[in-house]
C-alpha positions as protocol buffer text, in pm:
chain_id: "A"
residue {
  index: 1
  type: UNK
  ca { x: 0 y: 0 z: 0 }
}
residue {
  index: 2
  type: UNK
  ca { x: 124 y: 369 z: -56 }
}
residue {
  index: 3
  type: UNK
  ca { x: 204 y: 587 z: 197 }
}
residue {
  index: 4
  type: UNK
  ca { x: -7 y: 878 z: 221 }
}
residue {
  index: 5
  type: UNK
  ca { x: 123 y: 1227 z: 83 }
}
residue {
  index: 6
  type: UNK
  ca { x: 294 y: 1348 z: 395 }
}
residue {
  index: 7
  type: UNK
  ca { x: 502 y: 1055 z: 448 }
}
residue {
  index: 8
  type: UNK
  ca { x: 654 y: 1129 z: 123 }
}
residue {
  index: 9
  type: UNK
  ca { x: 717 y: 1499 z: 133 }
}
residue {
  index: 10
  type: UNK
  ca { x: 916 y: 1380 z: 527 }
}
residue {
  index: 11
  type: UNK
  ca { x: 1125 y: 1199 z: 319 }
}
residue {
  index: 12
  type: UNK
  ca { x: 1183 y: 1470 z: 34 }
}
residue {
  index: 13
  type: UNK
  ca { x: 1279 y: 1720 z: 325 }
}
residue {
  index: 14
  type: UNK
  ca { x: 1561 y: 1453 z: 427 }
}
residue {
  index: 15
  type: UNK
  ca { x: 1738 y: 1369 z: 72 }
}
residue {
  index: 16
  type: UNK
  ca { x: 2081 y: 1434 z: 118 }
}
residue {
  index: 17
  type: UNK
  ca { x: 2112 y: 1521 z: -216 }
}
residue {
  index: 18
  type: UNK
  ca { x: 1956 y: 1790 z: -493 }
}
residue {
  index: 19
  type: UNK
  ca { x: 1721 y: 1639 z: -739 }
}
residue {
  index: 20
  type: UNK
  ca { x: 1634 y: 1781 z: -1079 }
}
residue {
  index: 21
  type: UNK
  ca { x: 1295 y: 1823 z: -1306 }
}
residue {
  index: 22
  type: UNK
  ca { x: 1441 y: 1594 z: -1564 }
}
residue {
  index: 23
  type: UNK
  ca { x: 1211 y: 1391 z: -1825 }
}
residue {
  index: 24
  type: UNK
  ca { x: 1435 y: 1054 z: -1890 }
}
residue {
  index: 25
  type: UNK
  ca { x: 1333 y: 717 z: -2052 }
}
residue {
  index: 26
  type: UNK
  ca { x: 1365 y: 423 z: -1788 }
}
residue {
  index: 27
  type: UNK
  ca { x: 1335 y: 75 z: -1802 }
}
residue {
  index: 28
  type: UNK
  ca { x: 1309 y: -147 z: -1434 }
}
residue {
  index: 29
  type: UNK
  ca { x: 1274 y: -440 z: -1325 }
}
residue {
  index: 30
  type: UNK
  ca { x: 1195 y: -610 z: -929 }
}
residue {
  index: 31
  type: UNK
  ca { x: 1487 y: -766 z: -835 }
}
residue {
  index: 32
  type: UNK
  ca { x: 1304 y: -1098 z: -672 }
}
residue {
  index: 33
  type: UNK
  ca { x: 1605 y: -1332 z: -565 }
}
residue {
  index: 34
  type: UNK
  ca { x: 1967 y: -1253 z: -620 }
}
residue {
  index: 35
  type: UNK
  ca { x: 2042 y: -1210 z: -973 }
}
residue {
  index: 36
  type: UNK
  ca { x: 1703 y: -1276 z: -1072 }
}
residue {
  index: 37
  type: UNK
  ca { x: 1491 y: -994 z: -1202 }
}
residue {
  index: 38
  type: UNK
  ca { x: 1057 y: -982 z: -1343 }
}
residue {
  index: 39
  type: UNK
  ca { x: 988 y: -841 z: -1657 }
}
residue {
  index: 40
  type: UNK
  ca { x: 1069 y: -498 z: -1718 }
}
residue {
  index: 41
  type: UNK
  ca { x: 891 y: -215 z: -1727 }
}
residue {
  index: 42
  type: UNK
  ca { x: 872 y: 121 z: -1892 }
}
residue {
  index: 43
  type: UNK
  ca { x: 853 y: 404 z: -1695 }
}
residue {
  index: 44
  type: UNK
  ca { x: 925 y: 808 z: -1692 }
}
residue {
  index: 45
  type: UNK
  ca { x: 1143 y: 1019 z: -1495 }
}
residue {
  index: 46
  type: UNK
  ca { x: 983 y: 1309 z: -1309 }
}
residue {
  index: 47
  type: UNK
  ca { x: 1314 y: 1372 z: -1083 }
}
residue {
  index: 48
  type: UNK
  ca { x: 1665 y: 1284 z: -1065 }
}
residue {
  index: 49
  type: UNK
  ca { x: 1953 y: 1335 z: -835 }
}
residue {
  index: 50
  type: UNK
  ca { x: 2282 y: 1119 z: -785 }
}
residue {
  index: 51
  type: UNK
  ca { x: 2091 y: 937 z: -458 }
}
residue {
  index: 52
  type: UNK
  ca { x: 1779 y: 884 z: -605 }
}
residue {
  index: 53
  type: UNK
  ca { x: 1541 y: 914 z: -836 }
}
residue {
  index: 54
  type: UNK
  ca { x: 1165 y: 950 z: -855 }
}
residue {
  index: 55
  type: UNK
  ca { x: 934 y: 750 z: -1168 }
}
residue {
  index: 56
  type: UNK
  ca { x: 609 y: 759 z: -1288 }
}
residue {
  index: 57
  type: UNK
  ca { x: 500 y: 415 z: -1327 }
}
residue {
  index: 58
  type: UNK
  ca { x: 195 y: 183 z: -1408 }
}
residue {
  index: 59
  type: UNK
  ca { x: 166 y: -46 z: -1097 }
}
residue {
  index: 60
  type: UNK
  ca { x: 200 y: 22 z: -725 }
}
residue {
  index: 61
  type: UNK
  ca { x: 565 y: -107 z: -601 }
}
residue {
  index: 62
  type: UNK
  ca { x: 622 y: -211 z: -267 }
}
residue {
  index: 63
  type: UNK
  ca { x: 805 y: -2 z: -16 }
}
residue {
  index: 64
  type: UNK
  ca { x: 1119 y: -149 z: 78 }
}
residue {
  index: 65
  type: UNK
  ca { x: 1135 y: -344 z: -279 }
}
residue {
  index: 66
  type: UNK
  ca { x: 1476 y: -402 z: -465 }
}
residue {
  index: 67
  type: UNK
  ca { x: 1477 y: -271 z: -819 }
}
residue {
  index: 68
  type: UNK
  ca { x: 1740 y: -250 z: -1090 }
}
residue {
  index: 69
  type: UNK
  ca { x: 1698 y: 60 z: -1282 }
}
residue {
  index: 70
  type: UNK
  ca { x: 1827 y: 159 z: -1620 }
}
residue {
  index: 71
  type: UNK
  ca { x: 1798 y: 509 z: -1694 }
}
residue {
  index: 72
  type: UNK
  ca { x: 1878 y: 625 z: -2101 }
}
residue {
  index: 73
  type: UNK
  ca { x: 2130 y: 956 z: -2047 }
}
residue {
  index: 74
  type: UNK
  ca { x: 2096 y: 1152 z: -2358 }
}
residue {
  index: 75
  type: UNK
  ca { x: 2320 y: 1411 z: -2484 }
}
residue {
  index: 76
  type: UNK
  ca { x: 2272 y: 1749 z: -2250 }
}
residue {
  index: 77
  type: UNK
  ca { x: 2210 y: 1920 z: -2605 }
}
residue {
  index: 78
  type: UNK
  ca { x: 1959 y: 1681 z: -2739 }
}
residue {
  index: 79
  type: UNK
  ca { x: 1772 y: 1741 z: -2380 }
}
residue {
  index: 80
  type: UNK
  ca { x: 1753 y: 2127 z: -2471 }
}
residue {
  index: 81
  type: UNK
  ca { x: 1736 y: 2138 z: -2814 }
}
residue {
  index: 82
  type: UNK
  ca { x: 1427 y: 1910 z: -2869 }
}
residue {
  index: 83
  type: UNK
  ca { x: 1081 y: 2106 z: -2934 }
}
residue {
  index: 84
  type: UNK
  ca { x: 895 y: 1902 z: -2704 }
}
residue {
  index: 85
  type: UNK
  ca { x: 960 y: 1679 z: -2394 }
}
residue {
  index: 86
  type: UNK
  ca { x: 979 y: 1364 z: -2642 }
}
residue {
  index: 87
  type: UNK
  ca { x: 1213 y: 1462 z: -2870 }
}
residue {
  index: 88
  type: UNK
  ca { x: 1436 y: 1470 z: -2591 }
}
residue {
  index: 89
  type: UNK
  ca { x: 1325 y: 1130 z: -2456 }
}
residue {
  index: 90
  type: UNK
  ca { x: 1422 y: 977 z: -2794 }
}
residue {
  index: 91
  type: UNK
  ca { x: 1819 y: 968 z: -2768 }
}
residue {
  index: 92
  type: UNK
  ca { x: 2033 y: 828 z: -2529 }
}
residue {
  index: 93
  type: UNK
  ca { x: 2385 y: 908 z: -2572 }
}
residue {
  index: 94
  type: UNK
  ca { x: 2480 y: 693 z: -2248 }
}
residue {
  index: 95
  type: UNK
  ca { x: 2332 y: 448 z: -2025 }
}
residue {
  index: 96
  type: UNK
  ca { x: 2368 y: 347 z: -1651 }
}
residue {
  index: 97
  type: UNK
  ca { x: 2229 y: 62 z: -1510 }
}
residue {
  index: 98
  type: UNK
  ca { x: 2137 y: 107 z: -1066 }
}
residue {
  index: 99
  type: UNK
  ca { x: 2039 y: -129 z: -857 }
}
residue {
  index: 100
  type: UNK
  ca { x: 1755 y: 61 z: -604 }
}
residue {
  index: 101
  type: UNK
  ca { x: 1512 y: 35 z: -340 }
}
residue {
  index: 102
  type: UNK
  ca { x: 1191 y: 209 z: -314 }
}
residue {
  index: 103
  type: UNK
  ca { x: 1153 y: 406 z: -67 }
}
residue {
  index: 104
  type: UNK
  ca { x: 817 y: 601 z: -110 }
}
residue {
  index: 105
  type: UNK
  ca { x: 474 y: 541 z: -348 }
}
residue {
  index: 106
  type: UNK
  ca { x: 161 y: 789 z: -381 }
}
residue {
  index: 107
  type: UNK
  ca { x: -86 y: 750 z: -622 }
}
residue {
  index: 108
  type: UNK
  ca { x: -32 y: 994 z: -868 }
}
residue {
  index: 109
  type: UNK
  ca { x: -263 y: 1146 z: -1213 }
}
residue {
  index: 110
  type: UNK
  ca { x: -530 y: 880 z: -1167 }
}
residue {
  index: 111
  type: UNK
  ca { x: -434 y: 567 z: -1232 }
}
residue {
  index: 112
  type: UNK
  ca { x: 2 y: 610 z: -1199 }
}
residue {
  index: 113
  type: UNK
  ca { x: 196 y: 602 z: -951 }
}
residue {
  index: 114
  type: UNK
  ca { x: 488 y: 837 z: -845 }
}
residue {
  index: 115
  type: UNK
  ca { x: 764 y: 621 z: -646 }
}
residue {
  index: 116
  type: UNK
  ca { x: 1092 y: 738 z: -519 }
}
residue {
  index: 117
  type: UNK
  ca { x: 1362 y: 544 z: -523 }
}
residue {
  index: 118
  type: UNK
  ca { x: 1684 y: 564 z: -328 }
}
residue {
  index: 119
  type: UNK
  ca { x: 2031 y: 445 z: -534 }
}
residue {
  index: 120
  type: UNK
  ca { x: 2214 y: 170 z: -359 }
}
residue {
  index: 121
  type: UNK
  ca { x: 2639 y: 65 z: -404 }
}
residue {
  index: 122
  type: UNK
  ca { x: 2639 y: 218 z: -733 }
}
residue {
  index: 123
  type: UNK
  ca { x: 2905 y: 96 z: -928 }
}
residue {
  index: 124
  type: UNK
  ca { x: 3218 y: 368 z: -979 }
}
residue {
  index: 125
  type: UNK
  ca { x: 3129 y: 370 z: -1341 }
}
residue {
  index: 126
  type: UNK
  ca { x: 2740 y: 449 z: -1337 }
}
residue {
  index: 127
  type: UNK
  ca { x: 2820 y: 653 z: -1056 }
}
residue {
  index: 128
  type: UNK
  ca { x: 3085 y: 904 z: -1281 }
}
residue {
  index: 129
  type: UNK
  ca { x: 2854 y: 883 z: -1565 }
}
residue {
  index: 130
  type: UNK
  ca { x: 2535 y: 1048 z: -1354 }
}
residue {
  index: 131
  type: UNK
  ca { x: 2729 y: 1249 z: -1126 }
}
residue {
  index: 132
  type: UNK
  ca { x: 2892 y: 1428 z: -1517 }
}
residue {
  index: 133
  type: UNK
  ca { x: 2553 y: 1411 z: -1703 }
}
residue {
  index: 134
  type: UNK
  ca { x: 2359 y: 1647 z: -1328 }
}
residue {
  index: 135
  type: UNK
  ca { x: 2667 y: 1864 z: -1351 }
}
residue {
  index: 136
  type: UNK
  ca { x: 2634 y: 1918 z: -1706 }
}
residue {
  index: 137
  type: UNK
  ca { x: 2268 y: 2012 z: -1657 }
}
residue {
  index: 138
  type: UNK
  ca { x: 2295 y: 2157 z: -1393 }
}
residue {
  index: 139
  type: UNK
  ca { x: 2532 y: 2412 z: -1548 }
}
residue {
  index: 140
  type: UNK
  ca { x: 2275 y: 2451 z: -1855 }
}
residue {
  index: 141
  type: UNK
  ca { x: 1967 y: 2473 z: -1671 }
}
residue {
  index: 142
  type: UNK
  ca { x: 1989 y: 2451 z: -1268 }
}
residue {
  index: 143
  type: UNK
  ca { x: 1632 y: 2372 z: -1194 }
}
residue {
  index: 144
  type: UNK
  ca { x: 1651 y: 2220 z: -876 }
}
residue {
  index: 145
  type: UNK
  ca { x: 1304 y: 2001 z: -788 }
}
residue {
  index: 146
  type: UNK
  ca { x: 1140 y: 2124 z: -506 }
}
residue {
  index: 147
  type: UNK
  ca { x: 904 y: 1791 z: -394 }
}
């Protein structure tokens, strides 16, 4: 079940790190024994930061659940030049693959679900590659997400 509202923003206030209004393509999957992973699923970015991250997604996930996370990085240029928000959702330039654990869900829009998800022992490579790609933005655009 989904925490309410309030339990959510308590955790916002304590992120140790900044989170940006980004739009990214993301593909996850429940990680269900060790090495073994469900079916992926397509999801949306509505924040990111270099702890965490929070999706849009279909289904309700489970507080406390283990997901690996794939997140399409594309070019900081593509992400401003495109006309729209999917033109910018269409190329990925890079890609880093995070094992995480949820640690919020609200319903969200209807029938979505926002769900934030806290990074855990990223690898040194993944890590480099997000850490560069919310500098990079950061320097272009600097919107820092609020919720």
């Amino acid at each position: 079940m989904c925490p309410t509202d309030h339990h959510a923003e308590t955790f916002a206030e304590r992120r140790k790190h900044a989170r940006y209004s980004l739009r990214l393509r993301v593909n996850y999957a429940a990680v269900e024994h060790v090495g073994e992973h469900t079916s992926h699923s397509k999801s949306i970015t509505k924040d990111l930061g270099v702890g965490g991250i929070a999706l849009v997604v279909q289904e309700e996930l489970e507080i406390g659940k283990e997901i690996r996370i794939k997140i399409d990085l594309p070019s900081i240029q593509d992400l401003f030049s495109g006309e729209d928000d999917n033109e910018a959702l269409s190329a990925a330039e890079k890609t880093v693959t995070l094992l995480s654990r949820v640690a919020w869900c609200r319903s969200h829009e209807g029938e979505t679900f926002l769900v934030g998800v806290q990074f855990m022992n990223l690898e040194q490579e993944d890590a480099v590659l997000l850490k560069d790609f919310l500098e990079e933005y950061k320097l272009q655009d600097g919107k820092v997400d609020a919720a």
